[in-house]
N, C-alpha and C positions, 0 to 999 in steps of 0.2 A: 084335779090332776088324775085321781085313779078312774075317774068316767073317760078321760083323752086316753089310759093307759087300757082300758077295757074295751074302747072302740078299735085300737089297733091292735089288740089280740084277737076280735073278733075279725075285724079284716083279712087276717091272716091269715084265718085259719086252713088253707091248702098247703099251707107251709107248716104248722101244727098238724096237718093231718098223712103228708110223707115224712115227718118225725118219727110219727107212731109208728106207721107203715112200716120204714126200715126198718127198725129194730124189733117189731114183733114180724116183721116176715122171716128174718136172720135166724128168730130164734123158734119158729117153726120149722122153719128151714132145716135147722142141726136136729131138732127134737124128731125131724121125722126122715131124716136122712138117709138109713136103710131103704124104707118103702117108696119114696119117692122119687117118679122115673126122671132122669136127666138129672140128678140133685147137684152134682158138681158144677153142671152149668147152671142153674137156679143161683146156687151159689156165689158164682163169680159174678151175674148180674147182680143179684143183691147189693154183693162189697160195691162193684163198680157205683151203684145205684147210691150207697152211704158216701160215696166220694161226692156224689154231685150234691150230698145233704148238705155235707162239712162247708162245699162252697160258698151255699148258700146261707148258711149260719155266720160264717166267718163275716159276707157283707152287712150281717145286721139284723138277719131275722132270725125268727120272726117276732120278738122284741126289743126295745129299746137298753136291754138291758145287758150290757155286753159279759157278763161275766155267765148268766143264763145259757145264752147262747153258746161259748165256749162249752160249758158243763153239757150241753148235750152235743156239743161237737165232739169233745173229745176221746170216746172209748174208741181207741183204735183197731178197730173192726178188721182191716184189710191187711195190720201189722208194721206196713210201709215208714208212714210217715209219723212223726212227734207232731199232734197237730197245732201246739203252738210254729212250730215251726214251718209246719208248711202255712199260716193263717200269715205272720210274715211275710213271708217269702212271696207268697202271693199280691198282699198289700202292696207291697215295693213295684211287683211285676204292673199293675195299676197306673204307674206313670209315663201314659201313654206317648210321650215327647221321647221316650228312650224304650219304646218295643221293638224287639227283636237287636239292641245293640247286645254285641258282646261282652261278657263282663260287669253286665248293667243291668241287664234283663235276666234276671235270673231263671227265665224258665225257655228262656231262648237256646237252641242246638247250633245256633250259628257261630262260628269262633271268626276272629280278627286273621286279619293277611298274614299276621305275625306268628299267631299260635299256628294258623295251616301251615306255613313254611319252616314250622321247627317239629310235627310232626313227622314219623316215622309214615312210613310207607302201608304199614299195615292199619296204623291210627288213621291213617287218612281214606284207608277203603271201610276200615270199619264207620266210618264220620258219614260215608257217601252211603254207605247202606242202614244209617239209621234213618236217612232221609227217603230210606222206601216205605213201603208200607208193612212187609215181613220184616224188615229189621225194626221198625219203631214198635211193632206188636210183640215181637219176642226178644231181642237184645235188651231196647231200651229201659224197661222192666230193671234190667240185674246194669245195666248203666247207674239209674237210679238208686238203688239198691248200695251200692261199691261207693257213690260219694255220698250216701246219708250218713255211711258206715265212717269214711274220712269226716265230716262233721261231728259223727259222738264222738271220736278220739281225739277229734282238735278240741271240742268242749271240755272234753273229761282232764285235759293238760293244762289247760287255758288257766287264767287266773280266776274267769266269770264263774262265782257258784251257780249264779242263777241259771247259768246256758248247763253247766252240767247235771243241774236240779231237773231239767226238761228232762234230756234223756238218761235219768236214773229210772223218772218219774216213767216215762214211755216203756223201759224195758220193766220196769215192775208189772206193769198194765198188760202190755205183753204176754208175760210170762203167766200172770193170773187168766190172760182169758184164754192160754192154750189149755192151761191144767182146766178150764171147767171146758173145750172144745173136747177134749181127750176124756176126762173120767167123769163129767157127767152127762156130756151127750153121744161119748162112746164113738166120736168122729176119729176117723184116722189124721194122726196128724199132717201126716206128707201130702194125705190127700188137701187138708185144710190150708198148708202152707202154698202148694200149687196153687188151690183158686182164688189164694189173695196177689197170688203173682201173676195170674191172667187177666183180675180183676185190675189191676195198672195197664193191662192191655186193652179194656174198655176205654180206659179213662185216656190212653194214646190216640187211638183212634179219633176222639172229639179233639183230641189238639195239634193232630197231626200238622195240618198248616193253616190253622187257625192265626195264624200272623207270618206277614210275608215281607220282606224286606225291602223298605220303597223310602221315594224321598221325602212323601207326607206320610207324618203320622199318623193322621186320618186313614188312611189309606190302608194301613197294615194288617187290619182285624176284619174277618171274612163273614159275610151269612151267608149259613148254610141251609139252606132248604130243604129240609129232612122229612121224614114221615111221623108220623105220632109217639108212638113206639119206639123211636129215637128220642125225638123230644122229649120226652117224659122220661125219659133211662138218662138224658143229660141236664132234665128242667131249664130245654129252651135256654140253655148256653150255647146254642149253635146256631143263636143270631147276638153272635161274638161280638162284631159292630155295636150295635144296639146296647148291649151289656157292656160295652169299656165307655162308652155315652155317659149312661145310664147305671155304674157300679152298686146304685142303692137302690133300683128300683126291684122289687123281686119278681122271682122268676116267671110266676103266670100274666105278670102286667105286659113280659115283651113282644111277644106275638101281637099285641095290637097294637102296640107302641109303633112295630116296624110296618103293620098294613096300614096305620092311619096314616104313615109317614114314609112312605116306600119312595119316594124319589126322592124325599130329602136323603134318606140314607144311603140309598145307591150311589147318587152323586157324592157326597159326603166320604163314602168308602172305595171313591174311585171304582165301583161297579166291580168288587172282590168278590164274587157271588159263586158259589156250587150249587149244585142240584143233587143230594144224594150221595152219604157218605160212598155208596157201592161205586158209583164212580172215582173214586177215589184208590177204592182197591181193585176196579179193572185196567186203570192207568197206570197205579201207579207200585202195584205189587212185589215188582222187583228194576223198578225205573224209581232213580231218585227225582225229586220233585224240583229240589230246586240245589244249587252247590251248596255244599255248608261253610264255604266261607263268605264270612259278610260281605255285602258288596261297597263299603263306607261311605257310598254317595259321594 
C-alpha cells in the first residue's frame, strides 16, 4: 500500500508543484509588495490562481487522502469563501442531470418563472446585467459576497453547531491572515481586501457561461479554447465538458483527454464550444448572454 500511495504522489506531482507555487508566490508577493511593479494586479492573479488550487484539491488531489487535501485547501487566501463550504456547494453543483436548474444548481444565476415574475423591476435589470460581462466581473463579486454573509447568519442561528463551527472557524482564519497581511507584511489593508474582491472577478470570468441552459445535460458545460496563460491561471477548467465527464481526472490529464477525444466530446456537448474568453468580452460586455430566467424546457 505505501509503494501504490508513493506512485500516486509521484504522478502528481504538477499538482504538488502549483501547491507550492501558490502559496510561496502569494507570500513573495506581500513580502515584496512596495517594489514590485503592477503588485496589485500580481495579486489578484495569484488569489484568482489559489481559487483554481482549492478546485482542484476539493476533487481529490493530489492525494488520496481527503482530510490532506482540505488542510491545504483551506487557508482562505482570497477571504471569500469557508472552504468547506464552498468544497460542498461545489460537490452538489457536480450533478450534472440538474445543471443550471434553479434552486438545485447552486452555482446557477438562472432563477424559475416564478422567482422572475415576483421580482422587482430593478431586481430584474439588475439579474439581466449580471448576465453581461461588466456586471458578472464587478457586481457579482459583492452578489456573492451579501449571500455568504446571509449563510453565516443563518448558521450562526440555526441549531447545527457544526455549520456555525465552519464559519467561526473561517472568520477566525480571516482575521489572522489580515493582522499578519497588515503588521507583518505592511500591506494596506483596503488595498488587500480589493484584490481579493477582483480576484472573484478572475474566477467569474471562467464561469461566466460555462453552463447554458438546454434539454440535455450533456449539453450544458462549454469548452473553451483558450490560450495557455488562461489555462494555467484556471488549470484547464475551461474544457468544462471534459471536467464535468471526468470530475476526478486532474487537471493536466484534460487537454488530451479532449484532443484524443475531440469529436466524441463535441458531439457529446452538443458542439458548446468558444474560442477565447476575449470574445466573450467583445460580445458580450454590456449585452446579456442569455435571459436569466430558466427556460424549464
Amino acid at each position: 500500500m505505501k509503494n501504490v500511495t508513493s506512485v500516486v504522489y509521484i504522478r502528481e506531482w504538477p499538482t504538488w508543484l502549483i501547491i507550492v507555487s501558490v502559496y510561496t508566490v502569494w507570500w513573495l508577493v506581500l513580502l515584496n509588495f512596495e517594489s514590485l511593479p503592477f503588485a496589485p494586479v500580481m495579486l489578484v492573479i495569484v488569489l484568482g490562481f489559489h481559487g483554481s488550487v482549492q478546485h482542484e484539491l476539493l476533487h481529490g488531489h493530489p492525494s488520496h487522502n481527503p482530510t490532506l487535501n482540505d488542510f491545504l485547501a483551506y487557508p482562505p487566501l482570497a477571504l471569500w469563501y469557508p472552504y468547506p463550504v464552498y468544497k460542498n456547494s461545489h460537490l452538489t453543483h457536480h450533478e450534472n442531470v440538474n445543471l443550471t436548474i434553479p434552486g438545485v444548481d447552486p452555482e446557477s444565476y438562472y432563477v424559475s418563472e416564478k422567482q422572475w415574475n415576483n421580482l422587482s423591476n430593478f431586481r430584474q435589470q439588475l439579474a439581466l446585467f449580471n448576465m453581461t460581462i461588466l456586471g458578472r466581473l464587478f457586481v457579482a463579486p459583492l452578489w456573492h459576497f451579501i449571500n455568504l454573509n446571509k449563510q453565516c447568519i443563518e448558521s450562526i442561528t440555526s441549531k447545527s453547531s457544526r455549520e456555525a463551527l465552519v464559519w467561526v472557524t473561517h472568520a477566525v482564519l480571516v482575521l489572522g491572515l489580515l493582522l499578519l497581511v497588515g503588521l507583518f507584511f505592511k500591506v494596506n489593508l483596503f488595498i488587500y481586501i480589493a484584490c481579493a474582491y477582483f480576484s472573484q472577478s478572475v474566477i467569474l470570468l471562467r464561469s461566466f457561461y460555462e453552463h447554458r441552459a438546454d434539454n440535455y445535460p450533456n449539453h450544458r458545460s462549454i469548452i473553451m479554447k483558450a490560450a495557455l496563460p488562461m489555462r494555467l491561471l484556471f488549470l484547464n477548467n475551461n474544457y468544462h465538458s471534459v471536467h464535468h465527464e471526468n470530475p476526478g481526472m486532474s487537471w493536466y490529464q484534460l487537454p488530451n483527454e479532449y484532443k484524443s477525444n475531440r469529436n466524441e466530446y463535441d458531439n457529446m456537448n452538443g458542439n458548446f464550444i468558444e474560442s477565447g474568453y476575449y470574445k466573450w468580452i467583445l460580445k458580450y460586455l454590456l449585452r446579456p448572454i442569455d435571459h436569466p430566467k430558466h427556460k424549464g424546457f
